[in-house]
N, C-alpha and C positions, 0 to 999 in steps of 0.2 A: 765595292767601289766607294771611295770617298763622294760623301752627301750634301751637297752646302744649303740652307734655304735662304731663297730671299725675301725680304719683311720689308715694311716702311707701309709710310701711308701713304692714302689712294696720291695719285699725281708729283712724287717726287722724279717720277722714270724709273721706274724699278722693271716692268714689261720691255720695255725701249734699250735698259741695260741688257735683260733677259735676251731679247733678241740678238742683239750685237755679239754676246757670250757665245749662243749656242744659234749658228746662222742660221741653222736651218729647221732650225722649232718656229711655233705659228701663236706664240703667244696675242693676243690682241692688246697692242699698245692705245687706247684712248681718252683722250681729254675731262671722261669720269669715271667716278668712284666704281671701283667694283665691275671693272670689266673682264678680269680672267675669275672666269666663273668656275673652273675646274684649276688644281694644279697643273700647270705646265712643267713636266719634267726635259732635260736635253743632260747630256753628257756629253763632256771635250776632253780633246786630249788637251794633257800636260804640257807645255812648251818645253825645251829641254832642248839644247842647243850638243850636250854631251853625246845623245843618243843617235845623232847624225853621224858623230865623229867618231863615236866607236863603229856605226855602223859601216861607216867605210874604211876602216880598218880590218874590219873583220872578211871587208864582201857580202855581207849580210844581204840574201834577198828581200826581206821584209823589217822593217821596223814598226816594233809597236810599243804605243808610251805610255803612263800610267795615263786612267782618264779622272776625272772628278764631274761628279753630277749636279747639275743645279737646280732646285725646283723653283719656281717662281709662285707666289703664293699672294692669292691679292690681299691689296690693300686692308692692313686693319684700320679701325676708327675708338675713337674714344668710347666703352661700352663694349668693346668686342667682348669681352669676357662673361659678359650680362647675358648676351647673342646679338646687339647692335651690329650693324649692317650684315656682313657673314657671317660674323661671328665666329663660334667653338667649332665651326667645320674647320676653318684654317687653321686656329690653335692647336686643331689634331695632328693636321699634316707638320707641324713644328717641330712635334715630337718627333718625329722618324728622324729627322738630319742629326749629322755631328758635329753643325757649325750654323749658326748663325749671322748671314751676312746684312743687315741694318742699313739699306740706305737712303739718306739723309739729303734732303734738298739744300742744297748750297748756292742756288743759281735764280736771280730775278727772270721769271718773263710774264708781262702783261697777259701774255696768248692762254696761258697755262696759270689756271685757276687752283688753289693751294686750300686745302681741306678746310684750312684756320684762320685763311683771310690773308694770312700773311707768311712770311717764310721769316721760320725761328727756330733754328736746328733742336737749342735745346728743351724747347717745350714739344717740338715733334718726337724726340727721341725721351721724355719722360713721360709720355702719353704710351707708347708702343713699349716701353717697359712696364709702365703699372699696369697694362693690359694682360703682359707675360707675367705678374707677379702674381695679379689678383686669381687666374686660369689656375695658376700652382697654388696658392691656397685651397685655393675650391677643391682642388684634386684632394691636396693632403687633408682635409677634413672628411672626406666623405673615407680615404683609405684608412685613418685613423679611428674611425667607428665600427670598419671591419676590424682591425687589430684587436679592437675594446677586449673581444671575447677570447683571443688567444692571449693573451698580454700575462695573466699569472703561469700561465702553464707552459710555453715557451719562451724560450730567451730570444732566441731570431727575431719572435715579435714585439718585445719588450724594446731592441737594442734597434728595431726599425722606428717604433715607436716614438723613442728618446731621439733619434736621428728626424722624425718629421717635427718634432716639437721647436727642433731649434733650428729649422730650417723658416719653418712656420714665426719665428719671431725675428727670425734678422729680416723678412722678406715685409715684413710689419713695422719693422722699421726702415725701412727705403733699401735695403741691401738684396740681394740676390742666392741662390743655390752655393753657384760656384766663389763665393766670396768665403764660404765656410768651411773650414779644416773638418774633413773626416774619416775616418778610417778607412781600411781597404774596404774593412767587413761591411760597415754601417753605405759605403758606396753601393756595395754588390748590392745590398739589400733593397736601397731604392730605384738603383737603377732601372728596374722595371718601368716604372714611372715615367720616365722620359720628360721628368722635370722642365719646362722651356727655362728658367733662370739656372738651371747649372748647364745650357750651352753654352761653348764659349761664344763669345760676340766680335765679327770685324764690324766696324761702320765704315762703310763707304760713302765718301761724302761726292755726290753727285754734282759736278762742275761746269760751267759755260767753258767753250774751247778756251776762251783768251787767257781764263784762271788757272787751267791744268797747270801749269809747271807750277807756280808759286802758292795758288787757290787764296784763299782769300779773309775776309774777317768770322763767316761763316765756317768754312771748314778748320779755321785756326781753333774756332769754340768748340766744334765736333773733337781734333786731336785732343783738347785739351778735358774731356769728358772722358775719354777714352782711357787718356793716362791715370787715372783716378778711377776706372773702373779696371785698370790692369786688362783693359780690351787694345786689341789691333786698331788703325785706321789708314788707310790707302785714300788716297785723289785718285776720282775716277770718273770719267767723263761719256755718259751712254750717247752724249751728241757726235765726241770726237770715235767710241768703239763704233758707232756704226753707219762714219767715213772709212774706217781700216777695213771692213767687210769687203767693199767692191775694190781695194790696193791691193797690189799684187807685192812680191815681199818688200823689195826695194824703193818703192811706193813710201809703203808703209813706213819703213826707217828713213827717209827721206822726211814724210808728213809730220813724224814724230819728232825729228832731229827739229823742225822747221818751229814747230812749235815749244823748245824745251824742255823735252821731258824722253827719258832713256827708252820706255818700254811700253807696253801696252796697257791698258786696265785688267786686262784678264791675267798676263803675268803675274804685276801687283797682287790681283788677289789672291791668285793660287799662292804667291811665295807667304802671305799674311796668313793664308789659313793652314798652310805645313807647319808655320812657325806657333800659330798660337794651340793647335793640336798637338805638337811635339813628335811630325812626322817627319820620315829620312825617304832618301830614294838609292837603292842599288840597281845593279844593271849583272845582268847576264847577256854576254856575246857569245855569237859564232854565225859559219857559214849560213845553215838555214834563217836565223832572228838574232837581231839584238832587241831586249827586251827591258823597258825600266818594272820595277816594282817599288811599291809604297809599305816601308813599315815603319813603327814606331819605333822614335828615338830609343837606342839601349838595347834593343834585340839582340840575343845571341846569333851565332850564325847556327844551329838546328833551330830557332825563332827563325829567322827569315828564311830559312829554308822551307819551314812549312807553310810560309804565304806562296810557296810554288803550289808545293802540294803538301798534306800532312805526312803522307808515308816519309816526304823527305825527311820532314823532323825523325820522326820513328826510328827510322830507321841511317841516322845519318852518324860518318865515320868521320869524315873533316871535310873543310873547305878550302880549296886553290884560290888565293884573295890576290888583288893587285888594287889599289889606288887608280882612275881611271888616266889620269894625268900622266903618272909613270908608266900606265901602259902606251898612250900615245905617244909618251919618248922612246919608249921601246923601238914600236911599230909595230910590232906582233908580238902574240901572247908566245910565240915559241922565242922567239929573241929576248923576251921578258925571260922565261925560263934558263934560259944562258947565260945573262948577265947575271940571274940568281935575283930574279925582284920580285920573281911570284913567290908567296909565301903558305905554306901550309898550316891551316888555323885547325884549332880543338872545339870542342863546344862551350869554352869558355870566354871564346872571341866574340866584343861587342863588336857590331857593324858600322861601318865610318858611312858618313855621307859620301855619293860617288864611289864605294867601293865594286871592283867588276868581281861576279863568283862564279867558280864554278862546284856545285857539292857532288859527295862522292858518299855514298849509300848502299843501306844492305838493305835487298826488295823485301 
């Protein structure tokens, strides 16, 4: 399951967004620092509007959508990295996600006291990166003292080596992980590590309702950080997610419409984090499930086959593909077959976004 975590410091609404996301987690949203003493983990489903529509074309008694997990991870402070306030407990739980979601206070209130005195996106969000830079130094020093002793004798550690060396001086000079070109190999090797500066980063800049649609001179400075770190950034409002909690659907597109803005926060940020992970979604139908699945952009179809299961890779002969689109003008996958729209792929077929499959395999 896709992992997202969420970061920022104490009192931007990061618990309050948390809650809104995954309704029925128990995070404790409160007015200071350091109140979700444990990670709080929830997992949602995907929105996908496709997965209705195949499912009732198909009859499908059940539909199930891809989910994404979100942990919620308290507030870091200035020093987290030293072990100031939490500290290196939560820089642990960093490591585990495959996305880093960043959010950024965007919004005045008197009520809601701001770590710094004052609300300033971009000194909030170069405090919570030199925190992740400094934690991955620290790392890569102590990893590269281990290496010392392998370093003549193997090349693996030689070529790990050389790869924390120059990781170790972009990150020294205000740059990050993922800012540096490197090879598959020199990848493989660190990734053990679980580097926090080579996740990628959305910042969600955290909004008053009246802001969402347009947001404001705040989040205009957060996109504009973003683009310069070749990071994602969504408008997202944990005041307005969690009015949509107690809406019921029409409610909710109604509230939304009312206020200027197409979709939800949660939307926004699953599509921000497909797009800056370089992830696709296909779908398998039929009578029993329609089913979405998550893979990486480029996958062959024996790749996405074996996010079913591996034997399918193993063992796979081709795949029955359709476009989900062309299926619904179909109407059915047997009418698809008639017309001659379903098409028989090899394993050297990449997967479209929205493609429907079905694989054909030797046990």
């Amino acid at each position: 399951m896709l992992k997202a975590g969420i970061v920022g410091l104490p009192n931007v609404g990061k618990s309050t967004l948390f809650n809104a996301l995954v309704a029925n987690a128990k995070a404790q949203a409160a007015n200071f620092p350091f109140c979700t003493i444990e990670p709080n983990v929830g997992s949602v489903a995907v929105p996908d509007e496709r997965l209705k529509l195949l499912g009732k074309l198909s009859l499908s008694k059940q539909l199930i959508p891809t989910r994404v997990e979100f942990v919620d991870i308290a507030g870091l402070v200035k020093g987290a990295s030293k072990g100031e306030g939490l500290g290196n407990k939560f820089l642990a739980n960093i490591r585990e996600v495959d996305a880093i979601v960043h959010v950024v206070r965007c919004f005045e209130d008197d009520d809601v006291v701001h770590v710094s005195g004052s609300v300033n996106p971009s000194n909030d969000i170069e405090v919570i990166n030199l925190e992740l830079g400094l934690a991955d130094l620290n790392q890569i020093e102590k990893r590269r003292v281990r290496l010392k002793k392998n370093i003549r004798t193997s090349k693996e550690a030689k070529l790990e080596d050389n790869a924390l060396e120059k990781i170790s001086l972009i990150i020294e000079e205000g740059g990050s992980a993922r800012n540096l070109e490197l090879s598959d190999e020199e990848k493989f090797l660190i990734k053990p590590l679980g580097l926090l500066t080579s996740k990628p980063i959305i910042y969600a800049t955290n909004l008053s309702e009246d802001d969402l649609a347009k947001g404001n001179s705040y989040s205009e400075n957060v996109e504009q950080i973003a683009l310069s770190e070749d990071a994602e950034s969504v408008k997202m409002s944990a005041q307005v997610e969690s009015e949509l909690i107690e809406l019921g659907e029409l409610e909710r597109i109604d509230y939304l419409q009312g206020l200027g803005v197409k979709e939800g926060g949660l939307e926004s940020l699953i599509r921000a984090t497909y797009k800056i992970l370089g992830l696709s979604t296909y779908f398998t139908t039929g009578e029993k499930e329609t089913k979405a699945w998550t893979i990486k952009k480029g996958m062959t179809a024996p790749q996405a086959a074996g996010v079913i299961h591996t034997d399918f890779e193993k063992g796979f002969i081709r795949a029955q593909t359709i476009g989900y689109k062309k299926l619904l003008e179909a109407g059915s996958v047997s009418e698809a077959r008639n017309k001659g729209w379903l098409r028989s792929e090899g394993k050297d077929y990449i997967v479209n976004e929205g493609d429907v499959m079905e694989f054909l395999f030797n046990v």
